[in-house]
OpenMM code with the backbone's topology and positions (N, CA, C; nanometers):
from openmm import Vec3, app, unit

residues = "UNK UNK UNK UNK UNK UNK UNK UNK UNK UNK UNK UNK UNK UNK UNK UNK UNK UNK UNK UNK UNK UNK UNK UNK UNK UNK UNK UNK UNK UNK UNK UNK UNK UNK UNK UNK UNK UNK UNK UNK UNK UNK UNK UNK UNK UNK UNK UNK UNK UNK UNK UNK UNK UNK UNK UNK UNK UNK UNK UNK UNK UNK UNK UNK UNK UNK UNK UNK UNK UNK UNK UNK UNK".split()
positions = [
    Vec3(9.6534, 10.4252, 8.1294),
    Vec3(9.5543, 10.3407, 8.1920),
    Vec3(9.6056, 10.1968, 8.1961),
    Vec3(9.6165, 10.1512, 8.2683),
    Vec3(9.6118, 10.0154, 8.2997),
    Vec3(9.4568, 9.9100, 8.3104),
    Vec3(9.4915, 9.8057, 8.3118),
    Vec3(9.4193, 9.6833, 8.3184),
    Vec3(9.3187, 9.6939, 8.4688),
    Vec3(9.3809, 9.7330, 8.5638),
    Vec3(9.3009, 9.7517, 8.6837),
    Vec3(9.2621, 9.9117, 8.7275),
    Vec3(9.2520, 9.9980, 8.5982),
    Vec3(9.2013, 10.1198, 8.6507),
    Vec3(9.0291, 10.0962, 8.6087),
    Vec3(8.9998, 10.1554, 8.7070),
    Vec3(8.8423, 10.1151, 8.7182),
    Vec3(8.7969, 10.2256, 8.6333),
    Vec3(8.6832, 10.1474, 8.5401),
    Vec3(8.6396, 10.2225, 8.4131),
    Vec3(8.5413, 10.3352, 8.4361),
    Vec3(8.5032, 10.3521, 8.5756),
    Vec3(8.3972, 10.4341, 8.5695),
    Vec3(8.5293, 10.5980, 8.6272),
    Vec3(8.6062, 10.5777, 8.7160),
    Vec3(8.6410, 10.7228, 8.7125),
    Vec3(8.8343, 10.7007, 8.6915),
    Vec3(8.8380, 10.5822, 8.6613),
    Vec3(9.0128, 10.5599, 8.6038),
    Vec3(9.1320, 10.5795, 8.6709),
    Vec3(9.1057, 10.5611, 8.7984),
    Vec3(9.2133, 10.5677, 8.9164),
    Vec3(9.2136, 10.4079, 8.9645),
    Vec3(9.3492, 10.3835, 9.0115),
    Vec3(9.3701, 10.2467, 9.0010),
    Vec3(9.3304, 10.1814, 9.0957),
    Vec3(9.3411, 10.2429, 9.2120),
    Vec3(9.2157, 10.2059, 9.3288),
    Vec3(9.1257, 10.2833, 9.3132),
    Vec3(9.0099, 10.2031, 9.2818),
    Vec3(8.8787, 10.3134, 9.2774),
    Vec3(8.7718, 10.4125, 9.3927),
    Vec3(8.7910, 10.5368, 9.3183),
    Vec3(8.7714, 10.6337, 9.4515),
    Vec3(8.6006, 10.6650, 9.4153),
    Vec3(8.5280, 10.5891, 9.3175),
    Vec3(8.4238, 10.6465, 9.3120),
    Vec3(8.2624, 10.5620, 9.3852),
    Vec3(8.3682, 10.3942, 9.3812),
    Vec3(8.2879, 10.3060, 9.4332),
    Vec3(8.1787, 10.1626, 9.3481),
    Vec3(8.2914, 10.1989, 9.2293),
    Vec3(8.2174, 10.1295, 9.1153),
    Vec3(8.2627, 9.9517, 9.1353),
    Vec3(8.4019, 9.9656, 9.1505),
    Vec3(8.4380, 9.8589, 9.1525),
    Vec3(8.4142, 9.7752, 9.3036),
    Vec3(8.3803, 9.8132, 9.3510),
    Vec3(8.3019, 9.7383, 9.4854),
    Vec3(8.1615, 9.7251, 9.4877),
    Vec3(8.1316, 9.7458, 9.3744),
    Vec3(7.9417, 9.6719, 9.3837),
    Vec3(7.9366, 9.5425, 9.3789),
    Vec3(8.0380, 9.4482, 9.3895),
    Vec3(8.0254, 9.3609, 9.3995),
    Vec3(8.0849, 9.2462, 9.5156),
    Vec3(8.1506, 9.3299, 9.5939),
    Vec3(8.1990, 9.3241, 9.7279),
    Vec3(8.0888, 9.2485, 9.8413),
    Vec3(8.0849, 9.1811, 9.8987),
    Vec3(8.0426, 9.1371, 10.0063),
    Vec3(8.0771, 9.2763, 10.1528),
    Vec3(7.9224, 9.2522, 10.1971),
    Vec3(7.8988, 9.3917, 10.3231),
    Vec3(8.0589, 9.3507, 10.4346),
    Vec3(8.0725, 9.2157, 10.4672),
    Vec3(8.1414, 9.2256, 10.5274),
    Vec3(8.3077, 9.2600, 10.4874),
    Vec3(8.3246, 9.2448, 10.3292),
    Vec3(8.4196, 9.2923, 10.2934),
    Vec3(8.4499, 9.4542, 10.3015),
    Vec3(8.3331, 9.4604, 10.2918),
    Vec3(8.3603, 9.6383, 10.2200),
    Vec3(8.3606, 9.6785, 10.4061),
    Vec3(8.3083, 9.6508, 10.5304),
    Vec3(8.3569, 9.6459, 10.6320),
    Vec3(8.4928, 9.6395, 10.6938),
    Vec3(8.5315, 9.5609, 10.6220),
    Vec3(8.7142, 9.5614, 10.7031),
    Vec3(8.7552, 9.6524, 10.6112),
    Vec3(8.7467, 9.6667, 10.5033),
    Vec3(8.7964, 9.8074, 10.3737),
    Vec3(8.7690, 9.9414, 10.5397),
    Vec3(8.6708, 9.9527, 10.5298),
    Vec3(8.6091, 10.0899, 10.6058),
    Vec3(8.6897, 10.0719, 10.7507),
    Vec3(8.7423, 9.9958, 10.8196),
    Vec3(8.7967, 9.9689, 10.9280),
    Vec3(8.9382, 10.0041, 10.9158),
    Vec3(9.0067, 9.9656, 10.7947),
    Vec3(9.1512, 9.9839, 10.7624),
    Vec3(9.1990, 10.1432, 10.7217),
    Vec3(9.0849, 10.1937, 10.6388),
    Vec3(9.0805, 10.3047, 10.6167),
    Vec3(9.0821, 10.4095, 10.7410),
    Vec3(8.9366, 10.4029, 10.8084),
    Vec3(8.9392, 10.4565, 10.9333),
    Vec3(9.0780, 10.4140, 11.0320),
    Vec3(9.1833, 10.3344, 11.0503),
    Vec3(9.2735, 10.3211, 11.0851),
    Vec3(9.3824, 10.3804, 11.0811),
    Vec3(9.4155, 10.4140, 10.9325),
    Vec3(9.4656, 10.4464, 10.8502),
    Vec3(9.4389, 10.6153, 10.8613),
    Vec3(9.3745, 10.6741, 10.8791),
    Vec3(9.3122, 10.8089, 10.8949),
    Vec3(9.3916, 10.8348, 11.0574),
    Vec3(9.3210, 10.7697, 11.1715),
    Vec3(9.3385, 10.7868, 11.2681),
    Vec3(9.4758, 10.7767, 11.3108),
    Vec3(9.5406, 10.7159, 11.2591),
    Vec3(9.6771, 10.7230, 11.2462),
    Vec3(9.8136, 10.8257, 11.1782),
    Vec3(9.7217, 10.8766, 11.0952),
    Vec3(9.7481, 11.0069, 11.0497),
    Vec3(9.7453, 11.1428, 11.0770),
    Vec3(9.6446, 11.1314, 11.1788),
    Vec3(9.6038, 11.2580, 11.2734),
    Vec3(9.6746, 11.2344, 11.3643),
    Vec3(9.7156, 11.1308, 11.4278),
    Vec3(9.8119, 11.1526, 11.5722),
    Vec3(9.9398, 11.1369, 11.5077),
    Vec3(9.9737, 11.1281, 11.3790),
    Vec3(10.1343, 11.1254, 11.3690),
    Vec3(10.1330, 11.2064, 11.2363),
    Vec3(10.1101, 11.3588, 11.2910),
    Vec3(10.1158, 11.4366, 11.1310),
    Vec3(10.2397, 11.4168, 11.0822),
    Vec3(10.3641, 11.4318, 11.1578),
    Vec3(10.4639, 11.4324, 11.0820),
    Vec3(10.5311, 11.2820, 11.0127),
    Vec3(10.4682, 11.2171, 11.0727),
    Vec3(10.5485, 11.1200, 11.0333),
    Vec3(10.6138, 11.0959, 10.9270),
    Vec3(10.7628, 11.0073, 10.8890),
    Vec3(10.8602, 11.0080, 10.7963),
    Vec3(10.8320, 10.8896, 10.7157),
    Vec3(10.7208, 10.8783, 10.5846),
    Vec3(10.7394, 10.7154, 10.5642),
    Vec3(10.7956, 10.6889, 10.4343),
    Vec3(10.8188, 10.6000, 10.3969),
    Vec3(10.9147, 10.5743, 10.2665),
    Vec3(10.8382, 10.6140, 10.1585),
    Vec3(10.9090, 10.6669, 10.0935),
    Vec3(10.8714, 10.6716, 9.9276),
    Vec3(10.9297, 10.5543, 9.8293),
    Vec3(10.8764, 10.5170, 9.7629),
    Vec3(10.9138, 10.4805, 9.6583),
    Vec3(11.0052, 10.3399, 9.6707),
    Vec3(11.1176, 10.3309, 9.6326),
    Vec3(11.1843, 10.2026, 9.6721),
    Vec3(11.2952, 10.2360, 9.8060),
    Vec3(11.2496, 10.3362, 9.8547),
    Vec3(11.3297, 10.3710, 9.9336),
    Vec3(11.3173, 10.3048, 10.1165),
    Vec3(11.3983, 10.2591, 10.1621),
    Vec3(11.3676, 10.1617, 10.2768),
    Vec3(11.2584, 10.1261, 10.3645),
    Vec3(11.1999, 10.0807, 10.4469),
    Vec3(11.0639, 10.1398, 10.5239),
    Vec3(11.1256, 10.2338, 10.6575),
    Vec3(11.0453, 10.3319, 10.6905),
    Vec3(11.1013, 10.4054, 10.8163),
    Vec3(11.0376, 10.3217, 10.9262),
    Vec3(11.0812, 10.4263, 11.0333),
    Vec3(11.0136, 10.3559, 11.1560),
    Vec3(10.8590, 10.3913, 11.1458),
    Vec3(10.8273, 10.4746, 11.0837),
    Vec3(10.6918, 10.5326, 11.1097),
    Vec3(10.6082, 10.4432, 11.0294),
    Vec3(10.6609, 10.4066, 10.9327),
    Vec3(10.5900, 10.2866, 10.8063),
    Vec3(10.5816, 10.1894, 10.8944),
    Vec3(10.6820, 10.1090, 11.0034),
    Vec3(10.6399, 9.9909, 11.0824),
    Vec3(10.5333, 9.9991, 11.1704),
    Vec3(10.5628, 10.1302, 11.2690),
    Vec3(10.4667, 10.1900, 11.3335),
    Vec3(10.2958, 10.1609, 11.3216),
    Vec3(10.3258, 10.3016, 11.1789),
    Vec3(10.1674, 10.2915, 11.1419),
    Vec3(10.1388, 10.0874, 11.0644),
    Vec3(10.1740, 10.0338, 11.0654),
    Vec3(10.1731, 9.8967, 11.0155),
    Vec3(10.1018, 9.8246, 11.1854),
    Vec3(10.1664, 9.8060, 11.2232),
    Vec3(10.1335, 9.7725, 11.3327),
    Vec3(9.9905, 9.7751, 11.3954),
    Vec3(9.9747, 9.9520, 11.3916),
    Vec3(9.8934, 10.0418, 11.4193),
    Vec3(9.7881, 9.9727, 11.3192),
    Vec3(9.7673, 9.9701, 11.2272),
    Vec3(9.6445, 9.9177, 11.1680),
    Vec3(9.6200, 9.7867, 11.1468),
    Vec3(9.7592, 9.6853, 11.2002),
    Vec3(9.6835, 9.5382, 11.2536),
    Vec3(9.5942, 9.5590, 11.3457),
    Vec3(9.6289, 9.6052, 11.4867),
    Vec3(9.5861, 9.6315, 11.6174),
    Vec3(9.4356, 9.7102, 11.5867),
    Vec3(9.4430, 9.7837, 11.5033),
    Vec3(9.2834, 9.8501, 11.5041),
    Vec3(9.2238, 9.8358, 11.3778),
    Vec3(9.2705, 9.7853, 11.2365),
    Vec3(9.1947, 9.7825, 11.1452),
    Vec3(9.1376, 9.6502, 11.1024),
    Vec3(9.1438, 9.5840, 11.2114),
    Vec3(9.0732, 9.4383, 11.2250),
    Vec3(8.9351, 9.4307, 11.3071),
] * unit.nanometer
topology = app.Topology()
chain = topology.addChain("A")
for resn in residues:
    res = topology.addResidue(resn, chain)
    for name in ("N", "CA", "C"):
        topology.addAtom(name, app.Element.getBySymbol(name[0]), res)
């Protein structure tokens, strides 16, 4: 566990929603926009190749990057 795993379900980005009760609506808005981006981008590029680890960025990592300036704003 680390310092930023959220205490209610202990994953370091929190998947349960604890640590955003204190979020502003319009924050937790662009969260839900990036995500949904992020999704939609995943469905039209199942295969895509993106880096692991320290390993370079692919094209598909710039791609989908791009891809969620353009729509997760």
């Amino acid at each position: 566990m680390s310092l930023s795993d959220c205490t209610k379900c202990w994953e370091r980005l929190c998947t349960c929603g604890w640590q955003y009760r204190h979020w502003r609506v319009e924050k937790l808005i662009e969260l839900r926009k990036m995500i949904d981006a992020v999704i939609e981008y995943k469905k039209q590029n199942p295969n895509a190749d993106f880096s692991v680890g320290t390993r370079n960025e692919t094209e598909d990592d710039t791609a989908m990057t791009k891809y969620i300036n353009r729509r997760g704003k």
